[in-house]
mmCIF file of the N, C-alpha and C atoms, coordinates in Angstrom:
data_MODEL
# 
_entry.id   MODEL 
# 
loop_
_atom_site.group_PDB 
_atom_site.id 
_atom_site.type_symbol 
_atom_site.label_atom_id 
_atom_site.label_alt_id 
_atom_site.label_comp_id 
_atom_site.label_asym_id 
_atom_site.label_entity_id 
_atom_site.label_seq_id 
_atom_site.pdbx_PDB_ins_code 
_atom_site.Cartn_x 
_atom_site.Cartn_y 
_atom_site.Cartn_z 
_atom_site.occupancy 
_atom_site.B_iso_or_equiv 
_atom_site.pdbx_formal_charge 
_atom_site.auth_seq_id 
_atom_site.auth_comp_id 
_atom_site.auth_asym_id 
_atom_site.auth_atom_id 
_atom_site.pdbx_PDB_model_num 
ATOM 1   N N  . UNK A 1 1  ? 0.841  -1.175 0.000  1.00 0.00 ? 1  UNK A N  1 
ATOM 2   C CA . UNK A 1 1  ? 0.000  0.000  0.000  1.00 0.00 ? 1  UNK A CA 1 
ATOM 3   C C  . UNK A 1 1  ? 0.890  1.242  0.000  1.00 0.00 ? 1  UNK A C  1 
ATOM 4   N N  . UNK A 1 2  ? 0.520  2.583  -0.950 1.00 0.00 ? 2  UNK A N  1 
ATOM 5   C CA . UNK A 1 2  ? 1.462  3.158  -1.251 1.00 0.00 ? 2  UNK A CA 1 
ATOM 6   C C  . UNK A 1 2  ? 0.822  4.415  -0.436 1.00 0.00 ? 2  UNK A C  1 
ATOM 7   N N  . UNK A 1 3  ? 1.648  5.123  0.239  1.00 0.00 ? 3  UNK A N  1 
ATOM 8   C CA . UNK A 1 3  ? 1.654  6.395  0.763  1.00 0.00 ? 3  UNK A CA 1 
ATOM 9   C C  . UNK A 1 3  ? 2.304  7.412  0.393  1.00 0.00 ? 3  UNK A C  1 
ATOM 10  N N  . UNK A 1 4  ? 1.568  8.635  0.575  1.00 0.00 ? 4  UNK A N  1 
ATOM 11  C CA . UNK A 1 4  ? 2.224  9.717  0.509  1.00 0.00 ? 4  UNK A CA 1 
ATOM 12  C C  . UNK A 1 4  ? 2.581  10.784 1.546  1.00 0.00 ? 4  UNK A C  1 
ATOM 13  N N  . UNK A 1 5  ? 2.622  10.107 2.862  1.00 0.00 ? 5  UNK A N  1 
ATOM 14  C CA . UNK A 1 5  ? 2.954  10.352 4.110  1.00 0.00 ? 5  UNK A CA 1 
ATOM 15  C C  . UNK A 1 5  ? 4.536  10.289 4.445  1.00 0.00 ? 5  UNK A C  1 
ATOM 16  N N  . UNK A 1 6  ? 5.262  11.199 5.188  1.00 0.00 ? 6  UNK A N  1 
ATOM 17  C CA . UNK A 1 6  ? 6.705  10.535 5.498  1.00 0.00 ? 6  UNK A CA 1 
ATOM 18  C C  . UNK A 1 6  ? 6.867  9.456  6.133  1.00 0.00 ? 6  UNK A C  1 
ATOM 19  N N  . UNK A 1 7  ? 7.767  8.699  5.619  1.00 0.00 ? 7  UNK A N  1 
ATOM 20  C CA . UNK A 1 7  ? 8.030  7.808  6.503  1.00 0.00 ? 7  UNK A CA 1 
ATOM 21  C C  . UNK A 1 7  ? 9.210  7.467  7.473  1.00 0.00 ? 7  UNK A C  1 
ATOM 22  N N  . UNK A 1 8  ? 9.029  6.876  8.651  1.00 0.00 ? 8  UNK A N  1 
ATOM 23  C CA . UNK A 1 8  ? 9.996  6.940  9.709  1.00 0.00 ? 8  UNK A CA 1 
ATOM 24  C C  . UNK A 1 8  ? 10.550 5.541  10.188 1.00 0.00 ? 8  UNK A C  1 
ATOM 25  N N  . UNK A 1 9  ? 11.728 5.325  10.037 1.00 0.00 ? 9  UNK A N  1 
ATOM 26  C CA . UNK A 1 9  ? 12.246 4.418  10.850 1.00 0.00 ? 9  UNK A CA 1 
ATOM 27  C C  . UNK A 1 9  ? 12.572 4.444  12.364 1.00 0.00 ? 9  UNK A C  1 
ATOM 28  N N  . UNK A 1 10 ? 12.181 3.740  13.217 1.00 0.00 ? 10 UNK A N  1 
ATOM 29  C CA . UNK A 1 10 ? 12.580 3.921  14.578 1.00 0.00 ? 10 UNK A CA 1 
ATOM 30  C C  . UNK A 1 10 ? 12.924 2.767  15.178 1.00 0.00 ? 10 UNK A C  1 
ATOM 31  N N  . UNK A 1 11 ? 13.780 2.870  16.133 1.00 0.00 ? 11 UNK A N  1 
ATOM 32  C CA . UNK A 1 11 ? 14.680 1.996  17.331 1.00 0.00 ? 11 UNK A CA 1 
ATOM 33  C C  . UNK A 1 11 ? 13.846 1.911  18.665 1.00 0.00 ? 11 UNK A C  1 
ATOM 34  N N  . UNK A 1 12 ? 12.768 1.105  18.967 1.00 0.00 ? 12 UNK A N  1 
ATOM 35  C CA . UNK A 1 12 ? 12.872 1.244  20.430 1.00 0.00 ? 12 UNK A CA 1 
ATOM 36  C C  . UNK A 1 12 ? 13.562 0.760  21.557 1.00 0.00 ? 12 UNK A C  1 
ATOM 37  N N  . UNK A 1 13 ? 13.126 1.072  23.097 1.00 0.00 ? 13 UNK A N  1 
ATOM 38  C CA . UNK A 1 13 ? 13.700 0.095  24.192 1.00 0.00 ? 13 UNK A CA 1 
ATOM 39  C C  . UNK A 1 13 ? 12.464 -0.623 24.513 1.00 0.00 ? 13 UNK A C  1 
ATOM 40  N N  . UNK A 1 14 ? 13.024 -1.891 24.774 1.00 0.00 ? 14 UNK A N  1 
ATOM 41  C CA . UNK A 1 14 ? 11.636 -2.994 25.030 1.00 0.00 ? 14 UNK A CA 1 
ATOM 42  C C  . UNK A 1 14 ? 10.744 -2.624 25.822 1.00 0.00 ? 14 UNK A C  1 
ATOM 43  N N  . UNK A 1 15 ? 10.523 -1.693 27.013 1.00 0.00 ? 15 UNK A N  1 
ATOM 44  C CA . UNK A 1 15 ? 9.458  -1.116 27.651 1.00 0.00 ? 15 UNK A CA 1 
ATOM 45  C C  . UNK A 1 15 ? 8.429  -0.306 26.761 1.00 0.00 ? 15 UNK A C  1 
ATOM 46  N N  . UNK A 1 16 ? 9.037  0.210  25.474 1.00 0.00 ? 16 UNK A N  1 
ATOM 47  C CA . UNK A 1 16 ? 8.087  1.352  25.058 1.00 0.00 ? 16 UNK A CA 1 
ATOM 48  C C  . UNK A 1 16 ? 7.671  0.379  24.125 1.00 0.00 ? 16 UNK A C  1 
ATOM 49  N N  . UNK A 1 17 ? 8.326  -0.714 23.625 1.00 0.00 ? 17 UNK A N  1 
ATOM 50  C CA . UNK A 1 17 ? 7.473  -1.155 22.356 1.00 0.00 ? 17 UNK A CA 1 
ATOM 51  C C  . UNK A 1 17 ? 6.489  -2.280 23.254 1.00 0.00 ? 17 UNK A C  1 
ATOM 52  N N  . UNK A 1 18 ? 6.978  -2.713 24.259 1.00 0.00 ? 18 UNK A N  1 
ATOM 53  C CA . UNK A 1 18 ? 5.676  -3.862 25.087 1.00 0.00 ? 18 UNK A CA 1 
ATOM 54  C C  . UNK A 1 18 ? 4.417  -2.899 25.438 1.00 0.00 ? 18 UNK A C  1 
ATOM 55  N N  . UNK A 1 19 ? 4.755  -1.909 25.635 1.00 0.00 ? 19 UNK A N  1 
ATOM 56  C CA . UNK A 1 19 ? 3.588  -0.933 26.165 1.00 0.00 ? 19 UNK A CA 1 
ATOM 57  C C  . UNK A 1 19 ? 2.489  -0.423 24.929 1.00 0.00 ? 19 UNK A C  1 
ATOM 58  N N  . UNK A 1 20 ? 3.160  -0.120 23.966 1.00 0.00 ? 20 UNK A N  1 
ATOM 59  C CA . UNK A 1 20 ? 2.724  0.206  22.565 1.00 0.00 ? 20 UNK A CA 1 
ATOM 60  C C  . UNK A 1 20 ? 1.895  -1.352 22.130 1.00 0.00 ? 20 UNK A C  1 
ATOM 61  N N  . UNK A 1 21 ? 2.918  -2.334 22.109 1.00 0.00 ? 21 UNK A N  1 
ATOM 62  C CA . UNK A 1 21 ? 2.004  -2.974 21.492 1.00 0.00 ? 21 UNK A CA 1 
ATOM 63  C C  . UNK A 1 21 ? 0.780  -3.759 22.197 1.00 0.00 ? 21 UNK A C  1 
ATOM 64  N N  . UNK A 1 22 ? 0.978  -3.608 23.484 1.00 0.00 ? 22 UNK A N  1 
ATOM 65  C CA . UNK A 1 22 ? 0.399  -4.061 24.271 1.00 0.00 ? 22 UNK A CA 1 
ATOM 66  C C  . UNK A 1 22 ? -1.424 -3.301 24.634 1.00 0.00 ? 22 UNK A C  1 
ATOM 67  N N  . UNK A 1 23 ? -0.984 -2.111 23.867 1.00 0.00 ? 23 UNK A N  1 
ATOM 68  C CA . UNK A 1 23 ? -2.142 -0.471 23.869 1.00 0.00 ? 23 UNK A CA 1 
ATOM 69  C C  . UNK A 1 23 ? -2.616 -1.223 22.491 1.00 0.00 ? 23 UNK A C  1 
ATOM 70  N N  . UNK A 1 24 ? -1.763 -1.551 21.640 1.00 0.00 ? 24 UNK A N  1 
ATOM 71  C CA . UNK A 1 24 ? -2.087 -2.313 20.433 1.00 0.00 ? 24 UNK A CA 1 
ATOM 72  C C  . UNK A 1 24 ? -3.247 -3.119 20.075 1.00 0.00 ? 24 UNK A C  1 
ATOM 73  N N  . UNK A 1 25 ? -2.999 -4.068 20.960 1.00 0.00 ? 25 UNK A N  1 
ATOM 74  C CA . UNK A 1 25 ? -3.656 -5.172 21.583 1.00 0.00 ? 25 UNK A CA 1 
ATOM 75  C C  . UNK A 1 25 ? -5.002 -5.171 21.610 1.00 0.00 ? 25 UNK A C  1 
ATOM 76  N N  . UNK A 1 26 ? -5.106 -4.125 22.808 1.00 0.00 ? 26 UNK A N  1 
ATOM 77  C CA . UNK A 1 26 ? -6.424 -3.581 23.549 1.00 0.00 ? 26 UNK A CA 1 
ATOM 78  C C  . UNK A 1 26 ? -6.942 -2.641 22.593 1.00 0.00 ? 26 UNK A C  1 
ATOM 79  N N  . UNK A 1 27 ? -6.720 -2.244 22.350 1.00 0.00 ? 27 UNK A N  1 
ATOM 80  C CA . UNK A 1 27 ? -7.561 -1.213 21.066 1.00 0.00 ? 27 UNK A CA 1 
ATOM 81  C C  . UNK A 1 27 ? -7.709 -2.118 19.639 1.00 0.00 ? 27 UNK A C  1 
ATOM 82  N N  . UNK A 1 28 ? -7.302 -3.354 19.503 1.00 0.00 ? 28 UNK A N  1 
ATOM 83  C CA . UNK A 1 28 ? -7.271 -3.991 18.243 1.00 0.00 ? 28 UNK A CA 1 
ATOM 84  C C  . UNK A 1 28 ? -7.170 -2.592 16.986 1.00 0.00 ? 28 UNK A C  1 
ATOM 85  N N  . UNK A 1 29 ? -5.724 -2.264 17.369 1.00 0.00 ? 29 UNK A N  1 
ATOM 86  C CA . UNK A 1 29 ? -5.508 -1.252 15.633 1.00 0.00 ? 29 UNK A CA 1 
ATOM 87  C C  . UNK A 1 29 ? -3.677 -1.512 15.427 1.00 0.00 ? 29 UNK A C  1 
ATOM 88  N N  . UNK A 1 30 ? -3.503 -1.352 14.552 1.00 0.00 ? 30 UNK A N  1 
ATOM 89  C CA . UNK A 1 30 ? -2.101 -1.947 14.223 1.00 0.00 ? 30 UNK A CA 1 
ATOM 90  C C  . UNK A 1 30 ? -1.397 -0.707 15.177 1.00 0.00 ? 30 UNK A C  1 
ATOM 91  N N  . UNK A 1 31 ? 0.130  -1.517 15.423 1.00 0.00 ? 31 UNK A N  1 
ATOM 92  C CA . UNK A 1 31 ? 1.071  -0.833 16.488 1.00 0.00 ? 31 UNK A CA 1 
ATOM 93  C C  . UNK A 1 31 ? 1.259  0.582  15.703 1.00 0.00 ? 31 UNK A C  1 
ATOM 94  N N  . UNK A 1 32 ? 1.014  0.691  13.980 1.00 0.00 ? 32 UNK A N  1 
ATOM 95  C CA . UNK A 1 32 ? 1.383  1.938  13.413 1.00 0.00 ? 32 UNK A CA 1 
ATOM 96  C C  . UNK A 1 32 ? 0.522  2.853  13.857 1.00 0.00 ? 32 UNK A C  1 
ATOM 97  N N  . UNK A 1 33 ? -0.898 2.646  13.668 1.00 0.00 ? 33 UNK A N  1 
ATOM 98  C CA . UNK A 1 33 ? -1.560 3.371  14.178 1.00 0.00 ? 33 UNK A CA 1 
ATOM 99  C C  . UNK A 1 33 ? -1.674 4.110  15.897 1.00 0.00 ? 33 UNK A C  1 
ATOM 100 N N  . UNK A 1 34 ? -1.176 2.955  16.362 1.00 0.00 ? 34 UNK A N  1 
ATOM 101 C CA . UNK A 1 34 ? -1.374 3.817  18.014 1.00 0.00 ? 34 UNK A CA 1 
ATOM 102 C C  . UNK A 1 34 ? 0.145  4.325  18.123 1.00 0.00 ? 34 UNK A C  1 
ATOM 103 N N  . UNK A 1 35 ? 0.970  3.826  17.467 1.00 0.00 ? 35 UNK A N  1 
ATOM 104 C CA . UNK A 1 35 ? 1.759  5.111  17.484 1.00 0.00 ? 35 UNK A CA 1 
ATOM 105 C C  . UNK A 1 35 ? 1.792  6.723  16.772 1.00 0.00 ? 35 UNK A C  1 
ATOM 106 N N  . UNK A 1 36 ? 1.208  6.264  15.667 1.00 0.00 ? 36 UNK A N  1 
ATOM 107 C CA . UNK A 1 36 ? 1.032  7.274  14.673 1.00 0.00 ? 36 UNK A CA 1 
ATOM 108 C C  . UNK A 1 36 ? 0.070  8.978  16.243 1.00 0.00 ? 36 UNK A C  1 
ATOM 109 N N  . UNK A 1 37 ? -1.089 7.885  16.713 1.00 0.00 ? 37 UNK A N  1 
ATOM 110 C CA . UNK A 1 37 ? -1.393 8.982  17.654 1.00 0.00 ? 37 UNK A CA 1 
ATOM 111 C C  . UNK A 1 37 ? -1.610 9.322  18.512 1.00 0.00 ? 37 UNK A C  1 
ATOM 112 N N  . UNK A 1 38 ? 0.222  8.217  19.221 1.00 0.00 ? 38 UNK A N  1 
ATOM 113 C CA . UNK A 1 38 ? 0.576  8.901  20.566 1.00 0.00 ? 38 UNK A CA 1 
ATOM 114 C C  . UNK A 1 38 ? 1.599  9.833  20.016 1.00 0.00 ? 38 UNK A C  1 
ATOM 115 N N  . UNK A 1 39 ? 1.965  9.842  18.723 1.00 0.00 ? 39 UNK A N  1 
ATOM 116 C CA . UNK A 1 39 ? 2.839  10.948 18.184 1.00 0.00 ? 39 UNK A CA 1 
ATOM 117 C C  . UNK A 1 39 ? 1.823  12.517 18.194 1.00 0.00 ? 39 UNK A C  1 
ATOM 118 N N  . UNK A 1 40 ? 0.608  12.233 17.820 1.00 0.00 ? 40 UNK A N  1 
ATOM 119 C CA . UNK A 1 40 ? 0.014  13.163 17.641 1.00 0.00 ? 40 UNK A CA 1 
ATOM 120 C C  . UNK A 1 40 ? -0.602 14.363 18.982 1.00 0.00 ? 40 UNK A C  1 
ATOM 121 N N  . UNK A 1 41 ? -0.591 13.048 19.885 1.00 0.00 ? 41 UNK A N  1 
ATOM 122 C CA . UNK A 1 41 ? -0.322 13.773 21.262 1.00 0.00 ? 41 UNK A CA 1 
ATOM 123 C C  . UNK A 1 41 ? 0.527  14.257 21.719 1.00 0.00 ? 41 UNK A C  1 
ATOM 124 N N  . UNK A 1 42 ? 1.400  14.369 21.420 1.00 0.00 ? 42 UNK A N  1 
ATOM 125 C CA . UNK A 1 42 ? 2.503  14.845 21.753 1.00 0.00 ? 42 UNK A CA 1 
ATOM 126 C C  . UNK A 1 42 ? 3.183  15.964 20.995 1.00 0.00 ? 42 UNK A C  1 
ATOM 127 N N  . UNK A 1 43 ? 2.772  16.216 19.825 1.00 0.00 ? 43 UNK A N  1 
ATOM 128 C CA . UNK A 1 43 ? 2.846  17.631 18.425 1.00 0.00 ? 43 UNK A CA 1 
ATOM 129 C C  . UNK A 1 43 ? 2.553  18.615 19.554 1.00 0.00 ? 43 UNK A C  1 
ATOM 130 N N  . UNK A 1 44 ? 1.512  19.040 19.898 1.00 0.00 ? 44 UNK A N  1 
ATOM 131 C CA . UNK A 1 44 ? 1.560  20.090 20.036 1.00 0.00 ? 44 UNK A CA 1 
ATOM 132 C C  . UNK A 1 44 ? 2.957  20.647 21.668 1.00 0.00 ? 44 UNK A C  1 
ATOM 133 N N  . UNK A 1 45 ? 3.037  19.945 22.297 1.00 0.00 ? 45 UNK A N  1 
ATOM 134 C CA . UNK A 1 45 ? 3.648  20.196 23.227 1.00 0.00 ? 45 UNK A CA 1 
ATOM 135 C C  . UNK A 1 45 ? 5.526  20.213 22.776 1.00 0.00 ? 45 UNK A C  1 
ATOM 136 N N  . UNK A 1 46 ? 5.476  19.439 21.425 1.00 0.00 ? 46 UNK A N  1 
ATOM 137 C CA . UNK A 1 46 ? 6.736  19.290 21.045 1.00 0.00 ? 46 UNK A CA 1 
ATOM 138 C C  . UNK A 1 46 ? 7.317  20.342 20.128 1.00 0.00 ? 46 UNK A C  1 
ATOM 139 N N  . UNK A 1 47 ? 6.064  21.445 19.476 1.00 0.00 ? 47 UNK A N  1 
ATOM 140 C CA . UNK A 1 47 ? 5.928  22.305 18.584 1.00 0.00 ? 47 UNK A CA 1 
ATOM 141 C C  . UNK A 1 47 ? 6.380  23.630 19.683 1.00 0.00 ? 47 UNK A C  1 
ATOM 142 N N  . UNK A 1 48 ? 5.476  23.905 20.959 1.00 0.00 ? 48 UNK A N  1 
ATOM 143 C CA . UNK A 1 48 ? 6.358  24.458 21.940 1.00 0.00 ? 48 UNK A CA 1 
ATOM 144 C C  . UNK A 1 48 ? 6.992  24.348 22.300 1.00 0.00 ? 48 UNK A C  1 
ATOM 145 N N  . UNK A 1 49 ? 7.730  23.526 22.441 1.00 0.00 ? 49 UNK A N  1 
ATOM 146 C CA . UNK A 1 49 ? 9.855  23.778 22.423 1.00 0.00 ? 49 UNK A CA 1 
ATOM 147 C C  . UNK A 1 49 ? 9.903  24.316 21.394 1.00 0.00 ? 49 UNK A C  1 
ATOM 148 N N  . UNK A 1 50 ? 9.904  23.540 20.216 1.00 0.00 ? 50 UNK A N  1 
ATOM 149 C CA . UNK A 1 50 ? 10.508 24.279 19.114 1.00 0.00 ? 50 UNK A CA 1 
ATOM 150 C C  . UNK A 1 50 ? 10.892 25.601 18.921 1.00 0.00 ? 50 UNK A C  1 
ATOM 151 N N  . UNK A 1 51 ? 9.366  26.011 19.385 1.00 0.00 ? 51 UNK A N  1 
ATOM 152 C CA . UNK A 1 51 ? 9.363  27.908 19.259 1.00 0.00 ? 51 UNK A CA 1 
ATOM 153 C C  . UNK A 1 51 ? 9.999  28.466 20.358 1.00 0.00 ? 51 UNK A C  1 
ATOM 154 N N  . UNK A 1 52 ? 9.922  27.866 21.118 1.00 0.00 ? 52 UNK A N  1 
ATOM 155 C CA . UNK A 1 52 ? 10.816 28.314 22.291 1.00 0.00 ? 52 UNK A CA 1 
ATOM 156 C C  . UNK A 1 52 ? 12.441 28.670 21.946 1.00 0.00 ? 52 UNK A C  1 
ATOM 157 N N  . UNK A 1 53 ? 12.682 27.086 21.761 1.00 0.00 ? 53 UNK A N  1 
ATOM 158 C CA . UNK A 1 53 ? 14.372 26.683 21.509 1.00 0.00 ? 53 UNK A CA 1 
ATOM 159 C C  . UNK A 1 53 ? 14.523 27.431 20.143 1.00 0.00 ? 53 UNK A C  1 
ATOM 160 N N  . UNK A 1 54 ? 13.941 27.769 19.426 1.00 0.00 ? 54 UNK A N  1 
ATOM 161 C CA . UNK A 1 54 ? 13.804 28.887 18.210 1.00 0.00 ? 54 UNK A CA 1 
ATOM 162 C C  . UNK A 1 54 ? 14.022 30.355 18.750 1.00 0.00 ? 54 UNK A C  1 
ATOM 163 N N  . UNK A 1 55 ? 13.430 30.408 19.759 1.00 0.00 ? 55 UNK A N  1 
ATOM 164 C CA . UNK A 1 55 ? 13.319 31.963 20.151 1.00 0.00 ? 55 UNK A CA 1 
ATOM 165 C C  . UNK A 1 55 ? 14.759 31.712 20.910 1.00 0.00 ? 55 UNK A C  1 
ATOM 166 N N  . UNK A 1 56 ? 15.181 31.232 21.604 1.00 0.00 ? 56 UNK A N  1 
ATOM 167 C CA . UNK A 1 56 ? 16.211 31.362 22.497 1.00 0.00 ? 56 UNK A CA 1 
ATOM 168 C C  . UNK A 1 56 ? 17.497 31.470 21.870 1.00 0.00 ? 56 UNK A C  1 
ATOM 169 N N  . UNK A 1 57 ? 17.644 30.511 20.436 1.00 0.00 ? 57 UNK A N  1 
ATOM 170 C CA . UNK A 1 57 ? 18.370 31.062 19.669 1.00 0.00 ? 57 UNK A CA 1 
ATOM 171 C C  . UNK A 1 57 ? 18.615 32.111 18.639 1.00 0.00 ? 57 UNK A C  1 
ATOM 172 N N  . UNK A 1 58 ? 17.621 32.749 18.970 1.00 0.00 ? 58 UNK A N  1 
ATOM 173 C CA . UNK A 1 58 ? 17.154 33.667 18.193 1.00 0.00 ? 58 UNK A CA 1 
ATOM 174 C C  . UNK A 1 58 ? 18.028 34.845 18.589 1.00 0.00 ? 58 UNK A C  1 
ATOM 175 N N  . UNK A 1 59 ? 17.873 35.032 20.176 1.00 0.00 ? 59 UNK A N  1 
ATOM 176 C CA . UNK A 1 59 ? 18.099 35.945 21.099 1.00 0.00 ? 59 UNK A CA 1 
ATOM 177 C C  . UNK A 1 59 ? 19.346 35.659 21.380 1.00 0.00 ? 59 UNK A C  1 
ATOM 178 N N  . UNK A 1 60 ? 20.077 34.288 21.438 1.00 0.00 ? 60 UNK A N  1 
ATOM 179 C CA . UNK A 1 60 ? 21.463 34.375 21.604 1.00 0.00 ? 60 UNK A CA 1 
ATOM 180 C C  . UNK A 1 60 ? 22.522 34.846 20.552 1.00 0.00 ? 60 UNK A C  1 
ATOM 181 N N  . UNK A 1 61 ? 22.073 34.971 19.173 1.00 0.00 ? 61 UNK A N  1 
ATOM 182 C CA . UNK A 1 61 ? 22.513 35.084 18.065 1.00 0.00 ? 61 UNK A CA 1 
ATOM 183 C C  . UNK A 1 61 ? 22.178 37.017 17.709 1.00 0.00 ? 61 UNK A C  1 
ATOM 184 N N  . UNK A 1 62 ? 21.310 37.221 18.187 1.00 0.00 ? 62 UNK A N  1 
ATOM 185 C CA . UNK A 1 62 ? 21.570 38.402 18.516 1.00 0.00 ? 62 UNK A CA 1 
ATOM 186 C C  . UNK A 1 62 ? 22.259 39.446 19.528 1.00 0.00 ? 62 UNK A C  1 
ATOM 187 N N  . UNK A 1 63 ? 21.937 38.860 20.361 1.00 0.00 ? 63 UNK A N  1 
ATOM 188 C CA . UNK A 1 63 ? 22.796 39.336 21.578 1.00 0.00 ? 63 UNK A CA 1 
ATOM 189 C C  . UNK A 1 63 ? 24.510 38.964 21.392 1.00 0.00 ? 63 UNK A C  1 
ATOM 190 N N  . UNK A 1 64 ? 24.937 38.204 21.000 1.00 0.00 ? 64 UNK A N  1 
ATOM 191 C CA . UNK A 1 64 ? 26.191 37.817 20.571 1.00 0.00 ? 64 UNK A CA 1 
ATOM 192 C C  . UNK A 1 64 ? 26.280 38.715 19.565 1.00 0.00 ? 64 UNK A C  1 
ATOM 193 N N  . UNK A 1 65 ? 25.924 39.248 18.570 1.00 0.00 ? 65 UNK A N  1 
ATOM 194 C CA . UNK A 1 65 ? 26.191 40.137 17.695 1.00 0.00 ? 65 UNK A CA 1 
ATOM 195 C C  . UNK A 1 65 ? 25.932 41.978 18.003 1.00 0.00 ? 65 UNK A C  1 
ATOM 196 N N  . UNK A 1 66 ? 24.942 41.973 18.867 1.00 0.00 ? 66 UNK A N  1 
ATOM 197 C CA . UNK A 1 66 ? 25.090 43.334 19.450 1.00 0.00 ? 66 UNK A CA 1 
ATOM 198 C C  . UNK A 1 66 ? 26.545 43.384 20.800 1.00 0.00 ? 66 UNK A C  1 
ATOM 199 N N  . UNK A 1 67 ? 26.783 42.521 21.201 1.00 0.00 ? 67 UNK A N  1 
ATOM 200 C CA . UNK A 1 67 ? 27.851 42.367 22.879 1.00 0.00 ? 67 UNK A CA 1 
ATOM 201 C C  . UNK A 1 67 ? 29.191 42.441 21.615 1.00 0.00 ? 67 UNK A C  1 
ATOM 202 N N  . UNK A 1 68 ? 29.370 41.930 20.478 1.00 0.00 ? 68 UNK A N  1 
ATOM 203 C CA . UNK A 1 68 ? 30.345 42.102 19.953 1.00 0.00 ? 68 UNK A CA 1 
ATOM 204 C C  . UNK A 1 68 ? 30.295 43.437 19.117 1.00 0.00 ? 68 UNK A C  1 
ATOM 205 N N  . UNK A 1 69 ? 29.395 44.247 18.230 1.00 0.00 ? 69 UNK A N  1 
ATOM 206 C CA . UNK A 1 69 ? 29.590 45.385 18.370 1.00 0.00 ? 69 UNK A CA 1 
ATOM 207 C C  . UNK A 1 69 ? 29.858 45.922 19.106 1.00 0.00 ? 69 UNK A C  1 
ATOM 208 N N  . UNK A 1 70 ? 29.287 46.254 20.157 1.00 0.00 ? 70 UNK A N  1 
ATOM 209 C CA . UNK A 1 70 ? 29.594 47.313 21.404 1.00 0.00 ? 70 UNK A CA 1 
ATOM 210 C C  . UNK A 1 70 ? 30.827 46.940 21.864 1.00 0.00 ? 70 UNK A C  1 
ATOM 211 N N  . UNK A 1 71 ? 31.500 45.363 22.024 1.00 0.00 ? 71 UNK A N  1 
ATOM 212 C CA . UNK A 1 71 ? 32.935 45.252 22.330 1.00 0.00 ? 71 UNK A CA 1 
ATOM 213 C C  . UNK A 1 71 ? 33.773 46.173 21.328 1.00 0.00 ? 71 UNK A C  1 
ATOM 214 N N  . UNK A 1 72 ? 33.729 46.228 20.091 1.00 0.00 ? 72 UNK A N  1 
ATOM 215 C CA . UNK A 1 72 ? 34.300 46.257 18.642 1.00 0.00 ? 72 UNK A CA 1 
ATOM 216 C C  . UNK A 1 72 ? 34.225 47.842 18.808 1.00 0.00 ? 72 UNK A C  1 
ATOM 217 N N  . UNK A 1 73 ? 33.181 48.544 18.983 1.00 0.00 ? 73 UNK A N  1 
ATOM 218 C CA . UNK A 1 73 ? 33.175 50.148 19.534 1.00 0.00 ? 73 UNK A CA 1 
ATOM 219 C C  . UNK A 1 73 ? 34.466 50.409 20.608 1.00 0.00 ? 73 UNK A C  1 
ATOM 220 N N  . UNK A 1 74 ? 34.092 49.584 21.768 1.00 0.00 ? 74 UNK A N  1 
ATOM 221 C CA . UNK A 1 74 ? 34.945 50.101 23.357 1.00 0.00 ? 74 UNK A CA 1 
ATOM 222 C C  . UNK A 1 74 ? 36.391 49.801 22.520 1.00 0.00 ? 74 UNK A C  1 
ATOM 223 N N  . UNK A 1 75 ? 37.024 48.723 22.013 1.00 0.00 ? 75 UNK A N  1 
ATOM 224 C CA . UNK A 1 75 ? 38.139 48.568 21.430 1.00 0.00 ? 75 UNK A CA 1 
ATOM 225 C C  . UNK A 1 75 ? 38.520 50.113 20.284 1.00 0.00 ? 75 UNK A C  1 
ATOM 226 N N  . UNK A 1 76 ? 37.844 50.427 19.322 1.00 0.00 ? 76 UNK A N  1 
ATOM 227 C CA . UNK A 1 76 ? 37.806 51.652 18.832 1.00 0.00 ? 76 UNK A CA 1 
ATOM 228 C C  . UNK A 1 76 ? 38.325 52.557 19.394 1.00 0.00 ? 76 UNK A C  1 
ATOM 229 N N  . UNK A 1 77 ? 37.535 52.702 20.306 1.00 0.00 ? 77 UNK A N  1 
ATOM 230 C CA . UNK A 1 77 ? 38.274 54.387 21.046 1.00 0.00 ? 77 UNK A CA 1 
ATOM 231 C C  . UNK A 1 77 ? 39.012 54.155 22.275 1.00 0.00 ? 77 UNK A C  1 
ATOM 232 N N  . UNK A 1 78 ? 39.329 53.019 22.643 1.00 0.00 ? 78 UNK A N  1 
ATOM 233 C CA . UNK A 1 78 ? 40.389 52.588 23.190 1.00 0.00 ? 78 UNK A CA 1 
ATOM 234 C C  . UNK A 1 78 ? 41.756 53.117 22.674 1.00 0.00 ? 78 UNK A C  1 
ATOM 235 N N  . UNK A 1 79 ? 41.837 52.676 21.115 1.00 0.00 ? 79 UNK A N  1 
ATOM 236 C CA . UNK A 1 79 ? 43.105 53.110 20.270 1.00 0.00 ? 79 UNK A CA 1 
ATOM 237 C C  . UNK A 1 79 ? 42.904 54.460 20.152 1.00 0.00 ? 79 UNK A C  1 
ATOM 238 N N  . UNK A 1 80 ? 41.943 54.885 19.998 1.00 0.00 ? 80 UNK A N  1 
ATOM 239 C CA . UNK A 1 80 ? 41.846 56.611 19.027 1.00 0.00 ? 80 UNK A CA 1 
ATOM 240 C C  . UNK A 1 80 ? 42.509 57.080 19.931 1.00 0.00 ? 80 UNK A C  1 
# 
């Protein structure tokens, strides 16, 4: 069956895949599916980092570039 969805390879540790398939089980739906949306539970909370860890580098990459102007100034009239 052909998709046009990404697809993912993954590694688990035997606790998460006994638990998964075990949720599997009990819900009678393939292990893809109940993973597919315990992934989906988890988007939105994983989308806030992102923007976060986005913003934080955002702000370090600026601030590193204004702290080195203003160094790059004090050096300036240091010499003059």
């Amino acid at each position: 069956m052909s998709t046009t969805k990404p697809r993912l390879s993954v590694t688990l540790d035997q606790d998460s895949y006994d638990v998964l398939t075990i949720l599997s089980e009990l819900q009678q739906r393939p292990l893809s599916a109940v993973v597919r949306y315990v992934l989906s539970l988890c988007t939105p909370s994983l989308q806030r980092l992102v923007d976060e860890l986005g913003t934080l580098a955002y702000v370090e990459r600026t601030t590193t570039a204004e702290l080195q102007s203003v160094l790059n100034g004090s050096m300036l009239k240091t010499f003059i």
